[in-house]
C-alpha positions in Angstrom: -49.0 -49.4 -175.4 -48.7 -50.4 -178.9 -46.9 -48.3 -181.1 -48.7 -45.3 -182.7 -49.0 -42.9 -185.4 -48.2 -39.5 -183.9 -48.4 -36.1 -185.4 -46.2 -33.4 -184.2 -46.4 -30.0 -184.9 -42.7 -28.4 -184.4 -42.4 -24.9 -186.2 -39.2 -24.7 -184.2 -37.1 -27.8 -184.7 -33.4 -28.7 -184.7 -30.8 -30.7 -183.1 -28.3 -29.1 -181.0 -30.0 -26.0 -180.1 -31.5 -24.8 -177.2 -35.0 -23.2 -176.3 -38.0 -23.6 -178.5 -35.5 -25.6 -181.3 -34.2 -28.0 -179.1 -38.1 -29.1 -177.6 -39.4 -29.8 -180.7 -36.2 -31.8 -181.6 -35.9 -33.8 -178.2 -39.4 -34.7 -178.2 -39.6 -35.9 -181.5 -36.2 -38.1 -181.6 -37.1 -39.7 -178.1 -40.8 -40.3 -179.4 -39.6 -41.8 -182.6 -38.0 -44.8 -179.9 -41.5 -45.6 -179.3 -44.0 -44.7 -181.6 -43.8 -44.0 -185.7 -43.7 -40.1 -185.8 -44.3 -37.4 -188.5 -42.8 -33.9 -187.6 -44.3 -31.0 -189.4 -41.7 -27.9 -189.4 -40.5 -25.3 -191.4 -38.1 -25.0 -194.5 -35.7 -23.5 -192.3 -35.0 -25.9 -190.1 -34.5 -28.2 -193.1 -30.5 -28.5 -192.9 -29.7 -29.5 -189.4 -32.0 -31.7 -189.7 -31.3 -33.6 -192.8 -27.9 -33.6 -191.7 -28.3 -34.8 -188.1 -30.8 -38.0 -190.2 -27.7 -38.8 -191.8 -25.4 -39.4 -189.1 -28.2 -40.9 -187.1 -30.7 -42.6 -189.5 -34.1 -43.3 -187.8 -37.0 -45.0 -190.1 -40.0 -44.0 -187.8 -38.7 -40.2 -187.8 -40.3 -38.6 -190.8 -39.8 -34.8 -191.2 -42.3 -32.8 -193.5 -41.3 -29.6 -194.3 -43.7 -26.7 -194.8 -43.7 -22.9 -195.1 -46.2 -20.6 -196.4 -45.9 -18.6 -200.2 -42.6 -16.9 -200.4 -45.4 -13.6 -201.0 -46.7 -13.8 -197.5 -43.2 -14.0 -195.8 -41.1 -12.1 -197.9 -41.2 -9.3 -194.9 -39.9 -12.3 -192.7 -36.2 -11.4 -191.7 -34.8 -13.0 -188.7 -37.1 -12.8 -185.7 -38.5 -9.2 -187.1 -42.4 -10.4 -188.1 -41.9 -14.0 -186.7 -45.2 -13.7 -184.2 -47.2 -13.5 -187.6 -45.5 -15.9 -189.5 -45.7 -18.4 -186.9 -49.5 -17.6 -187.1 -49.5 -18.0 -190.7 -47.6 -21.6 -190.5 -50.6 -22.5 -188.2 -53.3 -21.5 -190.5 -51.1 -23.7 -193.6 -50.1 -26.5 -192.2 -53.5 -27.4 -191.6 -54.2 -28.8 -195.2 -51.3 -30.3 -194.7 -52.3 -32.0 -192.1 -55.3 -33.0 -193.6 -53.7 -34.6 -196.6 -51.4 -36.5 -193.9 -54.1 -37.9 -191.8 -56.0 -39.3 -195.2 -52.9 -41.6 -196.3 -51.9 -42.5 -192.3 -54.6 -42.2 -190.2 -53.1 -41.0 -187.4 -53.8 -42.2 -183.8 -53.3 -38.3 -182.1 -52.0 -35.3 -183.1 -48.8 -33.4 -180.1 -48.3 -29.1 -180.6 -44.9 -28.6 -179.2 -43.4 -25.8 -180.5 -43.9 -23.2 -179.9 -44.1 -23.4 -176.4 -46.6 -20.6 -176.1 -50.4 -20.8 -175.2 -51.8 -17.3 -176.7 -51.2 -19.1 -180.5 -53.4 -21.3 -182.0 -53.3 -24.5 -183.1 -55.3 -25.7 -186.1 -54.3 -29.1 -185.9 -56.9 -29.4 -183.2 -59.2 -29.5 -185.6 -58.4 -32.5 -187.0 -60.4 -35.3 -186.1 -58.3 -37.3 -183.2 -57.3 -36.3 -179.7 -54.9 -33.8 -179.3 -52.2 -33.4 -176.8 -51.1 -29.3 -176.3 -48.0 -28.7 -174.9 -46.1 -28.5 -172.9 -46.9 -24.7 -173.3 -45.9 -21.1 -171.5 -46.3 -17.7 -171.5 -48.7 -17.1 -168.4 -45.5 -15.5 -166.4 -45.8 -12.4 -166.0 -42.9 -9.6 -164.0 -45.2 -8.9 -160.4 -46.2 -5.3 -160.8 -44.6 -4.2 -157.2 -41.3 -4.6 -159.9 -42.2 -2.9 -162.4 -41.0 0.0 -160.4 -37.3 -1.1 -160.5 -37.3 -0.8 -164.5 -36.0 1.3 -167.2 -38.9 2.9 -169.4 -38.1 0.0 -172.3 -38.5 -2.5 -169.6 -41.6 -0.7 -168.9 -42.8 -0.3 -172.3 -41.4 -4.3 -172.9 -44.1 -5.9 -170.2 -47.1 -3.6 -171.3 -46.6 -4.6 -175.0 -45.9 -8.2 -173.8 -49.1 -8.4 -171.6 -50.9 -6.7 -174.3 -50.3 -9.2 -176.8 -51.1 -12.1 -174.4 -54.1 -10.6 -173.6 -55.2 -9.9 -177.2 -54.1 -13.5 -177.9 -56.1 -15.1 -175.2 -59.5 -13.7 -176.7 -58.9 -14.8 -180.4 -61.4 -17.3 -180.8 -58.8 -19.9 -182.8 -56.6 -19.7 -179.5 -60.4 -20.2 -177.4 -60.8 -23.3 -179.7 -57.8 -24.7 -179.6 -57.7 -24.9 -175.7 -61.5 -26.4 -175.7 -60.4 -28.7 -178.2 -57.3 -30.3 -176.3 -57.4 -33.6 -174.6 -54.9 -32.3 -172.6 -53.0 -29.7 -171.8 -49.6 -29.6 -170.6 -49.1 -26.3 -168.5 -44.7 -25.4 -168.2 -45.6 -23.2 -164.9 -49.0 -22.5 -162.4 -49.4 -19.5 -163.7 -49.9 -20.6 -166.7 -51.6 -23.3 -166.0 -54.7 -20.9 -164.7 -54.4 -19.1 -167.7 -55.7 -22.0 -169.5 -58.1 -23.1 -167.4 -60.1 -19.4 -167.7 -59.9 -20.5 -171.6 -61.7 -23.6 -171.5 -59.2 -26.8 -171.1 -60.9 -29.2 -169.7 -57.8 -31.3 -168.4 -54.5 -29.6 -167.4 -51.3 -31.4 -166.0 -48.3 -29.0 -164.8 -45.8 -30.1 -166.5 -42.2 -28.1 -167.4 -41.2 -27.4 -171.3 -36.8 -27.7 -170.0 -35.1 -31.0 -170.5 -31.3 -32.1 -170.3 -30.4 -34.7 -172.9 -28.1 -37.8 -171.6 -25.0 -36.1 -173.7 -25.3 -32.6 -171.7 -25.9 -34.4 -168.4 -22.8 -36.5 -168.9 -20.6 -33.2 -169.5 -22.3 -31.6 -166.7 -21.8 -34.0 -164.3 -17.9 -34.6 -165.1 -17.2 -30.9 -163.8 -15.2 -30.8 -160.3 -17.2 -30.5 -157.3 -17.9 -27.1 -155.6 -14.4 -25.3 -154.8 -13.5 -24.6 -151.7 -11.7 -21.4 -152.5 -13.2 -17.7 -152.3 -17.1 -17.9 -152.1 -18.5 -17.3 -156.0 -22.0 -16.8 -157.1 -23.0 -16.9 -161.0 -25.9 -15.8 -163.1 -25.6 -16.7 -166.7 -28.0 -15.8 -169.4 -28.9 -12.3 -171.5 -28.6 -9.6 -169.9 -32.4 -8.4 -170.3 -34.0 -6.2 -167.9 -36.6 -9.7 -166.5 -33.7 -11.6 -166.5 -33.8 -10.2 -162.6 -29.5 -9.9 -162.7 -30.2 -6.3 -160.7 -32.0 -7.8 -157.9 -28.8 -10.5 -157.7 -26.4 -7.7 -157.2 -28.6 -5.9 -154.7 -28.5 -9.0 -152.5 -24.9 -9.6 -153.1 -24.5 -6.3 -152.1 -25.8 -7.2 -148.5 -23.6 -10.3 -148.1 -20.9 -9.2 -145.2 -18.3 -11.4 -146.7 -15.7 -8.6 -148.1 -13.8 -11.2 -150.5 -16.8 -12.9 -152.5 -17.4 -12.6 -155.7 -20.4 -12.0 -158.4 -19.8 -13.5 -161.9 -21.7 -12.5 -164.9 -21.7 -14.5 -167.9 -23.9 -13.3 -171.4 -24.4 -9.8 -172.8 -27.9 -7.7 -173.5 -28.7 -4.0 -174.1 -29.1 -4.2 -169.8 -25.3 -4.6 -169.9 -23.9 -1.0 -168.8 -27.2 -0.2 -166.7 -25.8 -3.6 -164.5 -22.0 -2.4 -164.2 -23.5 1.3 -163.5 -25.8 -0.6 -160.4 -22.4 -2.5 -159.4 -20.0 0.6 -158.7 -23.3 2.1 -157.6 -23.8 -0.6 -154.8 -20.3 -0.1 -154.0 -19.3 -3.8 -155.5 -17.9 -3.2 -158.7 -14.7 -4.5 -157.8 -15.9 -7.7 -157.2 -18.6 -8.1 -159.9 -16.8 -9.7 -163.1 -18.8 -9.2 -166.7 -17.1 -11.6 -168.7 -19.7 -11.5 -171.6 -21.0 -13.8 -173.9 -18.8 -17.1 -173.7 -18.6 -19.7 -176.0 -20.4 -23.3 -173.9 -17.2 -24.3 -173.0 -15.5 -21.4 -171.2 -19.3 -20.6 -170.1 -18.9 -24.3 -168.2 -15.5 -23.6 -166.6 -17.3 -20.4 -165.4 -19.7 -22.5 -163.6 -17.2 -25.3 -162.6 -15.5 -22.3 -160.7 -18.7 -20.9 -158.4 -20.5 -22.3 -155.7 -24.1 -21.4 -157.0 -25.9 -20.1 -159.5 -28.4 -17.1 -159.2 -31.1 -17.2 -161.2 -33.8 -14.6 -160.1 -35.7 -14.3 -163.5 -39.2 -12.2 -163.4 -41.1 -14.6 -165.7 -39.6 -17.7 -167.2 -41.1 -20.2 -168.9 -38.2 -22.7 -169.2 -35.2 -21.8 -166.5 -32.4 -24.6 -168.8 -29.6 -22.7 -166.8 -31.0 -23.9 -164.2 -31.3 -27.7 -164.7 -27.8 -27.0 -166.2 -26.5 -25.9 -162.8 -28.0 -28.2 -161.2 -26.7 -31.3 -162.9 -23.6 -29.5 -162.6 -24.0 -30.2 -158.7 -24.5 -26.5 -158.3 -27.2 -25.4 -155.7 -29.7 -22.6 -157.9 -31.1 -19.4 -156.1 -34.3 -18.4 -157.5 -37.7 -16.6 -157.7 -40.6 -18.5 -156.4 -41.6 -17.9 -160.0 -42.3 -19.5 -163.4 -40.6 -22.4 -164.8 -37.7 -22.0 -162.0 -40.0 -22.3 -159.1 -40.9 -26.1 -160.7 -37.9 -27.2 -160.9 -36.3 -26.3 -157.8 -36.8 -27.5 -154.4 -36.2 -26.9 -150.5 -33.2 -30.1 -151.2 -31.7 -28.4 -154.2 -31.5 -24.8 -153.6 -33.7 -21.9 -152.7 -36.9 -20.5 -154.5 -37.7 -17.5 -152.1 -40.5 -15.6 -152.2 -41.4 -12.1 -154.1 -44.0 -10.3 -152.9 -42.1 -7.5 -154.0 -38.5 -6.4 -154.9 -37.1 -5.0 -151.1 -38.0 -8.7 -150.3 -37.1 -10.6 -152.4 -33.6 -9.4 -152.6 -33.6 -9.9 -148.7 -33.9 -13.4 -149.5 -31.7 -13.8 -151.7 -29.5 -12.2 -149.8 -30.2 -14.7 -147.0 -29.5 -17.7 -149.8 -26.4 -16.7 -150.4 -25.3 -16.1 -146.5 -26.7 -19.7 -145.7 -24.2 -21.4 -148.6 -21.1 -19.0 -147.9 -21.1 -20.4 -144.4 -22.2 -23.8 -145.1 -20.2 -25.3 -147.3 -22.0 -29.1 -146.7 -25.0 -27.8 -147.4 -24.1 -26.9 -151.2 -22.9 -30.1 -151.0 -25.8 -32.0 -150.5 -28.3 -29.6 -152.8 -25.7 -30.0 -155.4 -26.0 -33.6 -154.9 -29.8 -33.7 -154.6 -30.0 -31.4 -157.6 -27.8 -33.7 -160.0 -30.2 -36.6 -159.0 -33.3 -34.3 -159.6 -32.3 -33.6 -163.5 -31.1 -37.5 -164.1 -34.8 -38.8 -162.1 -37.3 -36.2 -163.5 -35.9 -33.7 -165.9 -33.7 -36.5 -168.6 -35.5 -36.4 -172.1 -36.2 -40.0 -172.3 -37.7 -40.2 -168.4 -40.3 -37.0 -170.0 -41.0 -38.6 -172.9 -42.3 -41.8 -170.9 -44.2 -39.4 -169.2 -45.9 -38.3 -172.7 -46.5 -42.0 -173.1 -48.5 -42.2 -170.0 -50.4 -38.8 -171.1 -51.5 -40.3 -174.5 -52.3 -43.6 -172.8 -55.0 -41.4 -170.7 -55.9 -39.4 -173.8 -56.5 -42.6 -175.9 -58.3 -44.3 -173.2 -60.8 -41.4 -172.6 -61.5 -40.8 -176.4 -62.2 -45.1 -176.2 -64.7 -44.4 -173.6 -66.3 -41.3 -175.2 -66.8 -43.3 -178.2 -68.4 -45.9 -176.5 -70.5 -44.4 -174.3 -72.2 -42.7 -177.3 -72.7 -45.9 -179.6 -74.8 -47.0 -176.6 -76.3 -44.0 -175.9 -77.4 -43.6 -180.1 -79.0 -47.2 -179.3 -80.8 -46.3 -176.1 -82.2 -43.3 -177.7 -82.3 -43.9 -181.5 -83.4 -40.4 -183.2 -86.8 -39.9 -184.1 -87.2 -40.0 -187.9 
């Protein structure tokens, strides 16, 4: 494919950072290897940027920052009001755009932050094929678990599919899915979201990447240890992070001298050590709390798996992490997790509800206490599963095959109606 004039809309964008940030900034640099691209992001994300471009220059990356009227975000502080912001930035960058797409012309226009498909995108409007995603948010916590959770959790997942729902039926959101080319789906479940709300093409296809600089790091830390069997879950302690169903199944592991490590921090905090002495495994649950990346590694280096039983999860980058990391993951057969992992990597075990699903993972655990060579081997088949299909440059051919299909369609659209206008010229 020649190269091409792409449009990206990133409102989250910067090197270096994780989630939402890091997307829009891995997608972009890769894509600029290829094709001439022009990112459209916020003010804010203005100085890592700018100072990444100057100790890597790259002439077919051009950033163009936008934000709305200082009066219409003045309220803005933090993430407090960023839902409507975002929505805002959506509705502005559209002229924009349009200005843009006069002086370049571009060949198709790529929403990839934020990774979210109840938000619009105006840029589908603009007169070339767009490309949406990829995008999450159709993971919801299984009701049967709703049971297990403190009234805010409660209150958390009716607001949450409130919002969804509400955002599903605004007619901008309706539009923008008709209007996609294609769109890329992070998980199944959202994937049938989007087909209920028009897309007409959707490919499965996750929004977590490891960059070759993490996956070096990763994959320099010692193999598993063969010392006291060690589980890990890493990540904010938030009530659909799942971390209480982990230490219900540890619980049930007959192996009196394993351990539980526990690595972030989250209003769920105290409720978890409560459940811990509760379960009658407090003393050998360690909280260590929210650890800077390298001591959060070391953590890691030191367990034989990591368990990762999140409710709904769009993205799951712990759990590429571990498993470049040669670390076997334990997880939900749900969300963003349950596409990553594999029967040769780890376990994704089933949740029809919570009783069984901490059976299983229960069960996961037992099966890599006493069999240390099959970690082994799911640690090794989980390293070459990030570096084969998970690397940012092997997904970003992947979005060159995508627009290939796009552009290919749109050729074949277009000329299917030049013929049909001279087969049946209108009637003056």
């Amino acid at each position: 494919m020649k190269p091409l004039k792409l449009l990206l809309s990133a409102y989250a964008c910067g090197p270096g950072r994780g989630s939402d940030p890091g997307i829009g900034w891995h997608i972009a640099k890769e894509l600029a290897k290829h094709h001439h691209v022009w990112v459209l992001t916020r003010e804010d994300n203005r100085a890592g940027i700018e100072a990444e471009l100057v100790r890597h220059p790259d002439p077919n990356l051009h950033i163009v920052y936008y934000d709305i009227p200082y009066w219409m975000r003045w309220w803005k502080q933090g993430l407090r009001g960023v839902q409507l912001h975002y929505y805002l930035w959506q509705v502005g960058i559209y002229v924009a755009a349009q200005t843009l797409h006069r002086e370049i012309g571009f060949d198709l226009v790529h929403h990839v932050t934020y990774v979210k498909h109840w938000g619009p995108s105006f840029l589908a409007l603009l007169p070339v094929p767009f490309v949406w995603g990829p995008i999450g948010g159709g993971e919801s916590a299984p009701k049967p678990f709703w049971h297990d959770l403190s009234l805010r959790g409660k209150v958390y997942e009716l607001l949450r599919d409130v919002a969804r729902s509400l955002g599903e039926r605004d007619p901008f959101v309706r539009l923008t899915a008709r209007r996609s080319a294609i769109a890329l789906a992070a998980t199944t479940e959202t994937r049938d979201r989007l087909a209920a709300m028009g897309c007409k093409q959707i490919e499965i296809f996750g929004v977590a990447g490891i960059p070759k600089s993490d996956f070096a790091t990763l994959s320099a830390l010692s193999p598993v240890p063969q010392a006291t069997f060690r589980v890990i879950s890493i990540g904010r302690l938030l009530h659909w992070k799942g971390f209480h169903l982990g230490l219900r199944a540890f619980a049930q592991l007959d192996i009196p001298d394993a351990e539980y490590w526990v690595v972030g921090d989250g209003p769920d905090k105290a409720a978890l050590i409560a459940l811990a002495q509760e379960l009658g495994i407090g003393d050998r649950v360690r909280f260590w709390g929210l650890l800077p990346r390298e001591q959060t590694l070391q953590k890691l280096e030191a367990c034989h798996a990591l368990v990762h039983p999140s409710l709904h999860d769009s993205g799951g980058w712990v759990c590429l992490e571990a498993m470049a990391a040669s670390r076997p993951v334990i997880c939900l057969d749900l969300g963003g997790p349950a596409t990553q992992v594999t029967e040769a990597t780890g376990f994704k075990v089933p949740a029809p509800d919570p009783e069984q699903a901490v059976k299983h993972l229960a069960e996961a655990m037992s099966h890599l206490a006493h069999n240390a060579e099959l970690g082994i081997r799911m640690g090794k088949a989980g390293q070459q599963r990030v570096q084969t299909v998970f690397d940012w440059e092997v997904r970003v051919h992947r979005f060159k095959q995508f627009y290939a299909d796009v552009l290919s369609a749109a050729e074949t659209q277009a000329l299917t109606q030049e013929i049909d206008s001279h087969a049946y010229p209108k009637r003056t």
